[in-house]
N, C-alpha and C positions, 0 to 999 in steps of 0.2 A: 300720305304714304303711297297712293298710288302711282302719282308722277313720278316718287323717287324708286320704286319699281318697276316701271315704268322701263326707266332712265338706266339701270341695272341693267336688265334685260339688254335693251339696248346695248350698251358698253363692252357686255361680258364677252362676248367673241374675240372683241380686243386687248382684253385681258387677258384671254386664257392662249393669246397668239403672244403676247409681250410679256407673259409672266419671265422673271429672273432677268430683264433687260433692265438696267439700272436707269438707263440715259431714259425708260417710257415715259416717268412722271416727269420729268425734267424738260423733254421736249412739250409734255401737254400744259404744265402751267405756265409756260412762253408762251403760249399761244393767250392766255388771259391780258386782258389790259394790265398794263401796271398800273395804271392810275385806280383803276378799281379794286387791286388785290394792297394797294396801297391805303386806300380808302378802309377796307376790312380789317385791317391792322390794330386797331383799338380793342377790336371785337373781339382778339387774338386769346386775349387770356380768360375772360370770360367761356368761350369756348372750351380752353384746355382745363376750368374747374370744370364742367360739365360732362368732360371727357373721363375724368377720372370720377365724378361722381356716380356715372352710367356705369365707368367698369366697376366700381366696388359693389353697386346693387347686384349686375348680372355676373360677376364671377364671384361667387361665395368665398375661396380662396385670397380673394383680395379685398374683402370686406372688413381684416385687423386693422386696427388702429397705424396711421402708416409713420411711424416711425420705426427708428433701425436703417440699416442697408438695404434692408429690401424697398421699404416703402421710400427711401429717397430714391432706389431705382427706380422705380413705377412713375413717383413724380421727374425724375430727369427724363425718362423715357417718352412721357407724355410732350414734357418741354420741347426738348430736342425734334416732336414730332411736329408741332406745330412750328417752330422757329422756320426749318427745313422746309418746310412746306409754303411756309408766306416770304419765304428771302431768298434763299439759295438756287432754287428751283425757278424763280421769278425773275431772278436777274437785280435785286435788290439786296445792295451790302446789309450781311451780317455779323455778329461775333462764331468765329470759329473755323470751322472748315468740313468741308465735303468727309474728310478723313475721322473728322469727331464723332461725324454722324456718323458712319458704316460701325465704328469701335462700339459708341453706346448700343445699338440694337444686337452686333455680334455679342458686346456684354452681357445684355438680358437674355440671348439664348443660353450663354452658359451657365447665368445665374437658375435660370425653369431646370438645367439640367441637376443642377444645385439641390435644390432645394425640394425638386417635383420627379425628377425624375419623367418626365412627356413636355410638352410642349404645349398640349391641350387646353390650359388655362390663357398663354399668353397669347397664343393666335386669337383665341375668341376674345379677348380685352382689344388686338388692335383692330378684328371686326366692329367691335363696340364700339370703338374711337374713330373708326371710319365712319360709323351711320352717323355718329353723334356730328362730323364736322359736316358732313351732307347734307342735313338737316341745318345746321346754322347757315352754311354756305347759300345754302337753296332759300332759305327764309329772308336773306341780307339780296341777295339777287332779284326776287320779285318784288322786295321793298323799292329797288332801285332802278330797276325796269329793265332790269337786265335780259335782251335776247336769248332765245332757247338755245340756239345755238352756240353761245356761251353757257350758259348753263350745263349741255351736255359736257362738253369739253371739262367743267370744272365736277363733272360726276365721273368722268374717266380720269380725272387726273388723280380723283381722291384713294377708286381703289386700285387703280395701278399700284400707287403709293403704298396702297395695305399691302401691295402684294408683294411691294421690295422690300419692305421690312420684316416681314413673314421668313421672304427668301432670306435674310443677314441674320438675323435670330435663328431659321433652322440652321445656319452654318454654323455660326457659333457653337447650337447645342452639339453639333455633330463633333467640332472640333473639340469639345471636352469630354464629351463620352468617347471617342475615340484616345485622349490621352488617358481617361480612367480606365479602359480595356487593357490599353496596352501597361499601364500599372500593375493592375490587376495583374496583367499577363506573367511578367517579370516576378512578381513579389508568388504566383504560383508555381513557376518554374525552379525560385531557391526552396519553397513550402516543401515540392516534389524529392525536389536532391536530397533534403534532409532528414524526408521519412524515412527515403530508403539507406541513407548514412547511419540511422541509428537512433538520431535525433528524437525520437519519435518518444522515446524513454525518458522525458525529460516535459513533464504535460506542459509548462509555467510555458518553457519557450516554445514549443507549438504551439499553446496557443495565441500565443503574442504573434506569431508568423500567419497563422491562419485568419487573425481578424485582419490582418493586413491584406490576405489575399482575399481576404470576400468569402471564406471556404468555411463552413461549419464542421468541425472535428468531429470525424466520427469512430466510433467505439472499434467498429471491424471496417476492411476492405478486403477486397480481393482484385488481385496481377491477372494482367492479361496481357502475353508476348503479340508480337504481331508478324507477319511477316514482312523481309522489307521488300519494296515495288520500285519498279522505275517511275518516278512523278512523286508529285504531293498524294500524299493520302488521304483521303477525307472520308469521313464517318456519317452514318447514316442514324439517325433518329439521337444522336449525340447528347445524353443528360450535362445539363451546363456543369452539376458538381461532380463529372469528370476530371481527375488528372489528367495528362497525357505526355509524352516525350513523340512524338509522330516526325521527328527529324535526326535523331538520329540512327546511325547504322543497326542496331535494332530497335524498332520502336513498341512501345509499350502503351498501356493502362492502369489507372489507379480507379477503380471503381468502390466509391463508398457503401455501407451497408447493405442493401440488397438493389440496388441499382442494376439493371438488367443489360448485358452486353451488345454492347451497340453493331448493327452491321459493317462490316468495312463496303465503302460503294464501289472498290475494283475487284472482279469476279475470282483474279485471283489471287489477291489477298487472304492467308490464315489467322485466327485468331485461336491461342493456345488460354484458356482460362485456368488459374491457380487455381488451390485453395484458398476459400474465406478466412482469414487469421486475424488477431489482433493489430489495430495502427501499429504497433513499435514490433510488427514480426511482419511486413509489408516486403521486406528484402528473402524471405523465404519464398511466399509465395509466388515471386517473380524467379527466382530461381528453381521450380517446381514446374510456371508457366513456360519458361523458356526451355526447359528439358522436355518438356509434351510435344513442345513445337520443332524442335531438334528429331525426337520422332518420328513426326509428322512430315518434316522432310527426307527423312531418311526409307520411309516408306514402311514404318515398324505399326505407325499407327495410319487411321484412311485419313490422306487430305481433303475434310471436307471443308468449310467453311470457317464451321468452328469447332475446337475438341474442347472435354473440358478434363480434365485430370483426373478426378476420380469417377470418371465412368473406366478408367484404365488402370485402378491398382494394383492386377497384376502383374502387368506387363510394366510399367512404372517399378515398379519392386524387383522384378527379372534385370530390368535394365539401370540398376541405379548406380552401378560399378561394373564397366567393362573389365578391367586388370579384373576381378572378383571373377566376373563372367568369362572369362578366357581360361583362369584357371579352373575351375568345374568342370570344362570342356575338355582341358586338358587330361585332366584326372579321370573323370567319369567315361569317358568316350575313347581311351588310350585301345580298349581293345579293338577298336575299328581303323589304327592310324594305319595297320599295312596294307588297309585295301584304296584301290584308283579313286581318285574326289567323285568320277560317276557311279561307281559301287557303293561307297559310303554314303552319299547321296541318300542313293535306295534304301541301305538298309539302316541307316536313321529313320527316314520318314514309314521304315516297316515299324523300329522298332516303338517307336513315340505311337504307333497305331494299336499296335500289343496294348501299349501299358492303357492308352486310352480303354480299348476294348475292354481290359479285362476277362476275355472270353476265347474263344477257339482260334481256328484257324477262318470260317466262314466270316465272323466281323469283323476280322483284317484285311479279308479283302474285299468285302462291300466297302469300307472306309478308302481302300486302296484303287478302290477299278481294277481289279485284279482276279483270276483265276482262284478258286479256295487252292487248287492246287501247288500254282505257286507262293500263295500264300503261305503253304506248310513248308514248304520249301524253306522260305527266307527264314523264318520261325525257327529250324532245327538249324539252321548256319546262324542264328544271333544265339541258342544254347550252348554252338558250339564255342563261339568266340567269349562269350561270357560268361559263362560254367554256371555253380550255384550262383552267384553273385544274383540272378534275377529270381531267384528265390528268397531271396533278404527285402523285408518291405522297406527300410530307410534305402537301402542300394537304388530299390526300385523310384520312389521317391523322388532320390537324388538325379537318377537317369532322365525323367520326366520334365524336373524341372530345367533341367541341362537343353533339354531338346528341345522344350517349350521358347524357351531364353534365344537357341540357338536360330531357332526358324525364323523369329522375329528379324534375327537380329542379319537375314542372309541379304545378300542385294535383293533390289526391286525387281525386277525379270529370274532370280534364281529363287525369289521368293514364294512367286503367283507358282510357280512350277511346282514347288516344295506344297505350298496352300493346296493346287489340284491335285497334287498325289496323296494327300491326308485326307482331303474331304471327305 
């Protein structure tokens, strides 16, 4: 064991400079006599029991009984390994072709992706299957007086070789998890459509749609609008049993039971969060999330990051009907329509400070920045304009909520103005 660590050592620089070149092993067992690799030819299948007897002791995984598809892989794979290696590679006719070999090992990665899900077992069998021919190799060579420096050559040639099989099996695995994602992907995208269609009323076929997607059905979700960005959007700490729609012109979230909302990674990206509701009420809460976020751009609520809806019920409730909202305004607010939009202004944000106050003329105008003086001022010009009417507690009520609604609801620069005259 020492020489062939030895020998390792040695080689490895050369490996780890030629890993993924197909043509490495091919130019190094040219470099072996033929007559000698011709000679070991006998030896060939002995070797390849050997090979799989070592992988079934050291991979537990492959220690079943090998019959079935799997275990004729294992044995073609073995086959195919040694054949490849004492003919094609050497320059000495064989059955098949350069093209059978790449398929078989790109096969067995798809098969580990199959069956295992990693790759972990198969790499370490073609480790296994590499010491086990180094060892034969190395044993037939001192038998036969074979020079060191053939011998190195036929110690690079072995695991180069492990290393281009490694490489076509990981291709393989990659190329079917790659068509299982994109499956996956597709079969989640109609899952999505059909929560929010309705579908969702209907458990037998959800669930039949959901084991298709990989998705385990859960009892509640909650909507999350997004806003939309120039570029791809991409998510930050992203739970795999996410929904998502992130392409189109509004893009969204479907987050399952208490799944925690994900950051958006562009700064200014919003994230508007629903209400938690039932799977087959998933189309509300995305309509709840995207009214928060229509706030949020409108400047009614603070763009920050993320909002989430019920930290805002009543402004949510103020705003859930504009036509609603306009007429209250109209109604409630008529006795101020003959004054200039800068008078009215004022003595709105007086009067909404009244009704806040509840009190004199003094915490109108601490609320206001203003004078008590003219604080009383505006005070006897809003009894004037409204007579009893502010002596009616639903009147009162009614005014508040108007003006509450109305503030929100002012542009963003006539808004901060309207905010600093109340504070």
């Amino acid at each position: 064991m020492t020489v062939i660590d030895d020998t390792v050592s040695t080689v490895s620089p050369v490996l780890a400079h030629g890993a993924g070149d197909f043509a490495g092993s091919r130019r190094l067992w040219s470099l072996i006599p033929p007559d000698l690799v011709e000679r070991f030819r006998p030896h060939a299948t002995a070797m390849a029991s050997a090979m799989v007897h070592e992988i079934r002791r050291a991979v537990p995984e492959y220690a079943r009984p090998l019959d079935g598809p799997v275990g004729e892989d294992i044995r073609q794979g073995v086959r195919q390994a040694v054949l490849c290696a004492f003919s094609d590679f050497s320059g000495i006719p064989r059955q098949g072709s350069r093209g059978d070999w790449i398929r078989m090992f790109h096969h067995l990665g798809r098969v580990e992706f199959a069956e295992r899900g990693n790759l972990d077992c198969l790499q370490t069998a073609y480790r296994v299957g590499g010491r086990v021919a180094w060892r034969h190799l190395s044993a037939f060579a001192q038998r036969h007086g074979v020079s060191s420096e053939v011998i190195c050559v036929c110690a690079e040639a072995v695991f180069a070789y492990v290393d281009e099989i490694c490489t076509l099996s990981g291709a393989g695995y990659a190329a079917a998890q790659a068509e299982a994602e994109g499956s996956r992907s597709r079969h989640r995208r109609v899952l999505l459509e059909r929560i929010l269609s309705g579908a969702a009323r209907s458990p037998r076929a959800m669930a039949e749609l959901a084991q298709s997607a990989g998705w385990p059905l859960p009892s509640e979700v909650t909507m999350v609008a997004l806003s939309e960005v120039d570029g791809p959007l991409c998510l930050v700490s992203a739970d795999a049993d996410i929904l998502m729609d992130l392409d189109g012109p509004q893009p969204y979230l479907l987050l399952p039971g208490d799944v925690p909302v994900p950051d958006p990674a562009l700064p200014e990206t919003r994230a508007a969060v629903g209400p938690k509701v039932p799977l087959a009420d998933a189309a509300t809460s995305l309509r709840w999330a995207r009214r928060t976020l229509d706030l949020m751009g409108r400047g009614v609520l603070p763009g920050t990051a993320v909002q989430r809806w019920d930290d805002h019920l009543a402004t949510m409730w103020l705003h859930s009907d504009q036509f609603l909202l306009s007429a209250m305004a109209a109604r409630n607010l008529a006795p101020l329509d003959g004054l200039t939009p800068k008078q009215r202004s004022r003595m709105s944000a007086t009067l909404l400070a009244w009704l806040k106050a509840r009190g004199g003329a003094p915490d109108v105008a601490a609320q206001l920045g203003v004078h008590p003086q003219t604080a009383r001022y505006r005070i006897r010009q809003l009894e004037e304009l409204f007579g009893k009417s502010l002596d009616d507690p639903a009147q009162r009520f009614a005014l508040e909520v108007t003006l509450r609604a109305q503030q929100f609801a002012e542009a963003p620069g006539d808004q901060l103005a309207a905010r600093r005259a109340t504070a």
